[in-house]
C-alpha positions in Angstrom: -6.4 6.8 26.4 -7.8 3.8 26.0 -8.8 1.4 28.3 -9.6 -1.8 26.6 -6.5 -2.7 27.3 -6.7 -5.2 30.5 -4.1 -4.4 33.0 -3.9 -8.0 34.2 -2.3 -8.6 31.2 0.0 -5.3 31.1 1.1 -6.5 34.5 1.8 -9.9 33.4 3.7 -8.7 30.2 5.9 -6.1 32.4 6.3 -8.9 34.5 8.4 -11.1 31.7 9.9 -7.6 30.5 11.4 -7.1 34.1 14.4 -9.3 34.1 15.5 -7.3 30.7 15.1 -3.8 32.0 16.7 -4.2 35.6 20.4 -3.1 35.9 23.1 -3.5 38.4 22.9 -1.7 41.8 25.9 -0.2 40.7 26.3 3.7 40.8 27.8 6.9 39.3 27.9 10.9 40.6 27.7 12.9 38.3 29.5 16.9 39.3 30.2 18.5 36.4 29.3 22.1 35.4 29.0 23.5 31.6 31.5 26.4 32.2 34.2 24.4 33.6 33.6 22.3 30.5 33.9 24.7 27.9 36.9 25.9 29.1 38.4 22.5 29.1 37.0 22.2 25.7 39.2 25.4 24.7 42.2 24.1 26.5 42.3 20.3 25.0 42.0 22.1 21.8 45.2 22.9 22.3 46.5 19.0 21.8 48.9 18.0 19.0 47.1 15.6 16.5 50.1 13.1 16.4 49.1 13.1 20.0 45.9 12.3 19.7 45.7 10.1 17.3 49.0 8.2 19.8 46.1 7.9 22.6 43.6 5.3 22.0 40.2 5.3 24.5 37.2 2.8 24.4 34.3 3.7 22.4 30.7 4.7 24.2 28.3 6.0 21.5 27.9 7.3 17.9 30.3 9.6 16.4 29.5 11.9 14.2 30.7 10.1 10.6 28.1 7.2 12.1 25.1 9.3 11.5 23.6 9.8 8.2 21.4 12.8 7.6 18.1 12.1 6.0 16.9 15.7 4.0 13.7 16.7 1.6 15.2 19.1 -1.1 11.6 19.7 -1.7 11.0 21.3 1.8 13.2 24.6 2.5 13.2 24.3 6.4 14.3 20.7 5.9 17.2 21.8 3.9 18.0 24.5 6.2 18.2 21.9 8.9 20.0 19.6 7.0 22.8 22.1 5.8 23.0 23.6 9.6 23.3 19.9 11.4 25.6 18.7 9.0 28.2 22.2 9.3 27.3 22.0 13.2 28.2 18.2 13.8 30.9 18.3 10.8 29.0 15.4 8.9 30.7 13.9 6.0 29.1 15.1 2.8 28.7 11.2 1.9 26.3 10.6 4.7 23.6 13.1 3.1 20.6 11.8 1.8 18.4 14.1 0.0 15.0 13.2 -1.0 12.1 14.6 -2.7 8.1 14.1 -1.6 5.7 16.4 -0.3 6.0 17.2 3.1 2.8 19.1 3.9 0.9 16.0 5.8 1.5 14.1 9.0 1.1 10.2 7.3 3.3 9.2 4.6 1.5 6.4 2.3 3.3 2.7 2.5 4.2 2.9 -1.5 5.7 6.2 -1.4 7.7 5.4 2.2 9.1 1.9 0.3 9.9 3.8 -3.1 12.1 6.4 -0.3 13.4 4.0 2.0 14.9 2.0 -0.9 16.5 5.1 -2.5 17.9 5.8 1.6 19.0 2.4 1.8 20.3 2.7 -1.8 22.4 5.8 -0.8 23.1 5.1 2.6 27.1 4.0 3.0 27.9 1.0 5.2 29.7 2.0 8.1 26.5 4.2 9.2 25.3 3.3 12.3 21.8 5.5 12.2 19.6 8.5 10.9 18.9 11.8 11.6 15.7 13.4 9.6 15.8 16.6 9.3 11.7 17.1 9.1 8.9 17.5 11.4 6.4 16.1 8.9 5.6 13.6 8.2 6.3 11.8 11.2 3.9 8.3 10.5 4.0 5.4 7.6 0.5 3.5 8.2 0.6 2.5 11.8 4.6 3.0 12.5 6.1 6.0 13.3 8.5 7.1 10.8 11.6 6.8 12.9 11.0 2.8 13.6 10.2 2.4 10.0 13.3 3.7 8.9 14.8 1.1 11.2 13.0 -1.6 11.2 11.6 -1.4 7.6 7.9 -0.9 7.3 6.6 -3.8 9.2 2.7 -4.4 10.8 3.9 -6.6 13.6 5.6 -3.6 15.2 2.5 -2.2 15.5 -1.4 -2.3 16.5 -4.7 -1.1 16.3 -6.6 -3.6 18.5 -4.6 -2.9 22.2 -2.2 -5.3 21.5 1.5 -6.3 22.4 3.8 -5.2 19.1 6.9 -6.9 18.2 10.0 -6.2 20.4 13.3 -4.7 19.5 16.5 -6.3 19.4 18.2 -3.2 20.3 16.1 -2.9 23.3 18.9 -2.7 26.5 21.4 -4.0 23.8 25.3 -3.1 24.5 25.8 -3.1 21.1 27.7 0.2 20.1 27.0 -0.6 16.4 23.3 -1.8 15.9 23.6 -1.8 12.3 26.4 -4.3 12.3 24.9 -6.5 15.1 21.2 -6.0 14.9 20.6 -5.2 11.5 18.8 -2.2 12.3 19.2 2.2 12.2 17.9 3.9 15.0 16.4 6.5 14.2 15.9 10.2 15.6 14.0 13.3 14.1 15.2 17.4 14.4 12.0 17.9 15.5 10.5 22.0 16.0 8.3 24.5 14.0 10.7 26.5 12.9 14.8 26.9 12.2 15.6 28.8 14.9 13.6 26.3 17.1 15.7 23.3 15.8 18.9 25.5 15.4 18.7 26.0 19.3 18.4 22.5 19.8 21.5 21.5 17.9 23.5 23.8 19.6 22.0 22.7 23.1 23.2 19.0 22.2 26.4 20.5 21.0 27.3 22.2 24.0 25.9 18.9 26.3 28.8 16.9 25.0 31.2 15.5 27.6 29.8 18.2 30.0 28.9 16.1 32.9 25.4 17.7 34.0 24.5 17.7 37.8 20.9 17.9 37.7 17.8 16.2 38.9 16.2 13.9 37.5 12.1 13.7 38.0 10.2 10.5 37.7 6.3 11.8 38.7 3.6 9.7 39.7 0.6 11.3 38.7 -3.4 11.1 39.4 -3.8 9.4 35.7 -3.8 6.1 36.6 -4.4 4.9 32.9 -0.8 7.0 32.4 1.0 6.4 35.1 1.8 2.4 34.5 5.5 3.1 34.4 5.1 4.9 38.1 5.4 0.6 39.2 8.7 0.8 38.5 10.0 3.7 39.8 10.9 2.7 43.7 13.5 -0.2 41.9 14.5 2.5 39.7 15.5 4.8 42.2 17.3 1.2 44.2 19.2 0.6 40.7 20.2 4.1 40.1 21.4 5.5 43.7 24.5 7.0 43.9 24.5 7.7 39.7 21.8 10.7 39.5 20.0 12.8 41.9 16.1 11.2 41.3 13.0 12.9 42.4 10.2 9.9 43.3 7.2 12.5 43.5 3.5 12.0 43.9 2.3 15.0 41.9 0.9 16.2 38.2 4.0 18.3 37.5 6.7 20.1 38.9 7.6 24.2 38.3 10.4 26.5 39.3 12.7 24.3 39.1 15.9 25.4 36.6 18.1 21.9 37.5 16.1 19.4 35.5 18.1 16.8 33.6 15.5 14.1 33.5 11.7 14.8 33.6 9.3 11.2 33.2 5.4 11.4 33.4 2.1 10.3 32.8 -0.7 12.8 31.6 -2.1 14.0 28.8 -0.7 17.9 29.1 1.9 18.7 31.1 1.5 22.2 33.0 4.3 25.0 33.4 7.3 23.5 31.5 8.0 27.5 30.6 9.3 28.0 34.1 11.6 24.7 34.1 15.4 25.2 33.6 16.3 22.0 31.5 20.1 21.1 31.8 21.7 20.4 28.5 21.5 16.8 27.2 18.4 16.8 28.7 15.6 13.3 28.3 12.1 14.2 28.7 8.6 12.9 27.9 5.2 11.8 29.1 3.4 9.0 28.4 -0.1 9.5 26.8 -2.1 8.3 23.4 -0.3 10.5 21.0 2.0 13.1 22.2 4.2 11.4 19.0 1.6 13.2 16.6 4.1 16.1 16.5 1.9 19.0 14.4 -1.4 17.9 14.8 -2.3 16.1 18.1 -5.4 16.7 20.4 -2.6 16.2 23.3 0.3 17.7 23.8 2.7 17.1 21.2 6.1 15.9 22.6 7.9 18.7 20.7 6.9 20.7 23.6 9.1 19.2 25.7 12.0 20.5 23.0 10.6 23.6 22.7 10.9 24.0 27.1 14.8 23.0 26.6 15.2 19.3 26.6 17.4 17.6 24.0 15.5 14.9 23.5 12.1 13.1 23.4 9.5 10.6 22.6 5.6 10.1 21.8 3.9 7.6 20.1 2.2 8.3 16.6 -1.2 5.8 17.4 -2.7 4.6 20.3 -0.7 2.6 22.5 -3.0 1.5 25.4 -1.3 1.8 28.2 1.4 -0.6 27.8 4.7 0.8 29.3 6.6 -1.1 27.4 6.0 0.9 23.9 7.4 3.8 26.5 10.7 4.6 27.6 12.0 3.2 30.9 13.4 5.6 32.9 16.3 3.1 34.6 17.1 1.1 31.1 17.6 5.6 29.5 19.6 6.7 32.3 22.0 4.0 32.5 22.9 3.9 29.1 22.9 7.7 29.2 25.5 7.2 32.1 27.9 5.0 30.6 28.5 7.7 27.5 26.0 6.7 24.8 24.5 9.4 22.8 21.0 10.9 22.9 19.7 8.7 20.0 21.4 5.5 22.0 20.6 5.7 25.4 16.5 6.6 23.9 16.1 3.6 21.9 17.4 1.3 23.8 15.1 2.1 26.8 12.0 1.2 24.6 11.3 -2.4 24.3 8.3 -2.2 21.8 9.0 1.0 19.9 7.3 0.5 16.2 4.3 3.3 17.5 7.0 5.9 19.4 8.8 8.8 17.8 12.2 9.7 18.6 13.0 13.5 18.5 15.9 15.5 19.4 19.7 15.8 18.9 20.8 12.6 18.0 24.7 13.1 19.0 24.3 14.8 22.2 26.5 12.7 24.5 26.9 14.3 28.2 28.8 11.8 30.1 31.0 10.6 27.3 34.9 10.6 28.5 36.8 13.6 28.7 40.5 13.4 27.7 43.0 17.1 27.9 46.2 17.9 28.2 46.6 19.7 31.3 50.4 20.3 31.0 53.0 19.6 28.5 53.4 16.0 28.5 50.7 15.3 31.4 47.4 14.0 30.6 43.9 14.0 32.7 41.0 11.4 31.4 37.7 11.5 32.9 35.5 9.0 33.6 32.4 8.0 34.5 31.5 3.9 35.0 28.8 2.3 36.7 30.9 -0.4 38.0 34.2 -0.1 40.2 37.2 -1.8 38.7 40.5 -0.4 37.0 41.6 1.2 34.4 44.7 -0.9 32.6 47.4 1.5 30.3 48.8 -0.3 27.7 52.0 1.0 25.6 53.2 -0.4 22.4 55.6 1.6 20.4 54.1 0.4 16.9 50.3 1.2 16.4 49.6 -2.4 15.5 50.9 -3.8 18.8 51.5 -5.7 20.6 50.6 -3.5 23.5 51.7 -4.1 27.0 51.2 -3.3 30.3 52.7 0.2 30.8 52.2 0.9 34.3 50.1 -0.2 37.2 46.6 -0.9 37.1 44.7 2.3 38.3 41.5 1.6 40.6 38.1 3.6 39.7 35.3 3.5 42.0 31.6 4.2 40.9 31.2 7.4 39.3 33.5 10.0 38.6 37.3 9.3 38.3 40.1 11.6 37.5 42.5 9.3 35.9 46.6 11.0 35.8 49.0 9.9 32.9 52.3 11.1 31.4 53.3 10.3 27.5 56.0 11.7 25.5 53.9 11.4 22.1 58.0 11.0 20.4 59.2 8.8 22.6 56.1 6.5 24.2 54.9 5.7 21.1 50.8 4.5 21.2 48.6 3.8 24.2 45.2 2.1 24.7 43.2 3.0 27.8 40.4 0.4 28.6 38.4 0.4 31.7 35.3 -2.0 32.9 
């Protein structure tokens, strides 16, 4: 990595940036297992539509008629990927977008990514909140990766060759649930691996992350690479921010092994060792900040597709050099949060970078692990879960036309930080339409 970068001036820079990427001391356990979730999964299937559609909750992240799937009909593994994701996350056949350009190279040219992007933005329908490419390569436009030039629009001040700051994002710790609308922007995130079955396992790991609660650890290393290891600054007021809401790791060491409980894994080196004897928990964030772990195919270092191909869900590298500044990085605490409060994969990730126009973004877009869990446990009986990183109540409102008004229709419900089992009864004939909403 590069080190004409003064770090004076890093320090100064993450100084301003600080205010924007603390949180709350506010916090959230996290206890869930995958098994008791899949059954619960087969048991809510059980619910009557009129039922659910009677039963109205808040909204935390991207559904799946929010994502638009980006496809070269002139690569087969791309249209494999593309036909798989959309059956897998049942996307509407009006948010594909199929394209045609060579696809064996890492760089795309600026003419050729404007003649695409205006056929994407051509075909792309309103209401779509953000992208997911089904490709590997090419995974750069000039100096921009490809998945902040499909949001941004192809734009030099988001990135730099000369060690310099890059413009921020406006979605950076946003709590916009609809960036397209507010920040006239698509986030987007690649189906990153080398093969089908690579990316096929991925989807399904997203898939089966979803409202699954994962108790893992999460791993923030501080390693011997102090050119790599600029976010380590942060990681004591991380651990402060975040007690209580996951199980962090603050360790002085180059890598961790043996371990089969990792749900977060954030480092600073230029190859990370033994990732083939890690257990990652589904719904999984990992990466390591170096030079270019974002060139996916063809890097020197490792490539951050690594990271999916160990078992996380998600990842990020950047495409050009980035010199040292932890702000073209994710932050740990600004990932996790979001993470904990239900967004999905593609959510919580972008808005933990705060100059993002040289990182990648790969993984499994929709995977959304601590996004609220309603069933029916008994006829009649209802059980929500929730996780929130701030204690107050949850207020039941009833209103026997699905235009309101709605009112009060019992008493408020304390929730604490973290997990809450929330108990209702409605008669879905008699109760007519209820809105939970929580804070």
């Amino acid at each position: 990595m590069s080190h004409c970068q003064k770090f004076e001036a890093v320090k100064l820079i993450t100084d301003v940036c600080d205010s924007s990427m603390m949180l709350t001391r506010e916090s959230l356990r996290l206890i869930r297992r995958l098994p008791v979730l899949l059954a619960l999964i087969l048991f809510s299937a059980a619910f009557s539509v009129e039922a659910q559609k009677r039963i109205s909750l808040p909204h935390t992240g991207f559904m799946p008629e929010d994502i638009a799937v980006i496809v070269n009909d002139d690569d087969p593994l791309s249209r494999q990927i593309g036909s798989y994701y959309q059956q897998a996350r049942h996307i509407p056949e009006t948010n594909m977008i199929h394209l045609r350009f060579p696809s064996e190279r890492s760089v795309m040219t600026l003419q050729e990514f404007q003649q695409l992007k205006t056929t994407i933005d051509q075909l792309t329908p309103d209401h779509v909140q953000a992208y997911a490419v089904a490709w590997t390569s090419p995974y750069r436009v000039g100096c921009m990766s490809l998945t902040s030039a499909l949001a941004f629009g192809f734009d030099e001040k988001y990135c730099s060759t000369e060690c310099a700051p890059t413009a921020p994002s406006p979605y950076f710790n946003s709590p916009s649930q609809y960036p397209a609308n507010d920040h006239k922007l698509r986030p987007a995130m690649m189906l990153a691996g080398t093969s089908f079955e690579q990316v096929k396992t991925l989807i399904d790991r997203g898939i089966a992350s979803d409202h699954s609660f994962p108790k893992g650890q999460a791993y923030l290393l501080s390693t011997s690479d102090k050119a790599r290891n600029t976010r380590a600054m942060n990681y004591a007021q991380t651990a402060k921010d975040l007690a209580g809401v996951f199980s962090l790791q603050l360790l002085e060491t180059n890598f961790i092994s043996d371990h089969q409980d990792v749900l977060f894994y954030f480092t600073g080196l230029v190859e990370v060792p033994m990732l083939e004897t890690l257990g990652f928990q589904p719904g999984a964030l990992a990466d390591h900040l170096t030079s270019t772990g974002g060139m996916l195919t063809d890097s020197s270092q490792m490539s951050s597709v690594r990271w999916l191909e160990a078992g996380a869900t998600a990842s990020y590298g950047t495409v050009i050099e980035p010199c040292s500044y932890p702000q073209k990085f994710p932050s740990p605490a600004v990932a996790m949060f979001h993470y904990a409060l239900g967004a999905t994969a593609i959510e919580a990730y972008w808005k933990s970078v705060a100059w993002p126009g040289q990182g990648i973004f790969i993984g499994e877009p929709l995977a959304k692990p601590f996004a609220p869990l309603l069933r029916e446990i008994s006829p009649g009986r209802y059980e929500l879960t929730i996780f929130t990183p701030r204690a107050g109540r949850v207020r039941i409102e009833k209103s026997l036309s699905a235009a309101g008004p709605f009112k009060l229709h019992s008493r408020q419900q304390s929730i604490r930080r973290g997990k809450n089992l929330i108990h209702f009864r409605f008669n879905e004939k008699t109760d007519g339409y209820l809105k939970l909403q929580w804070n």
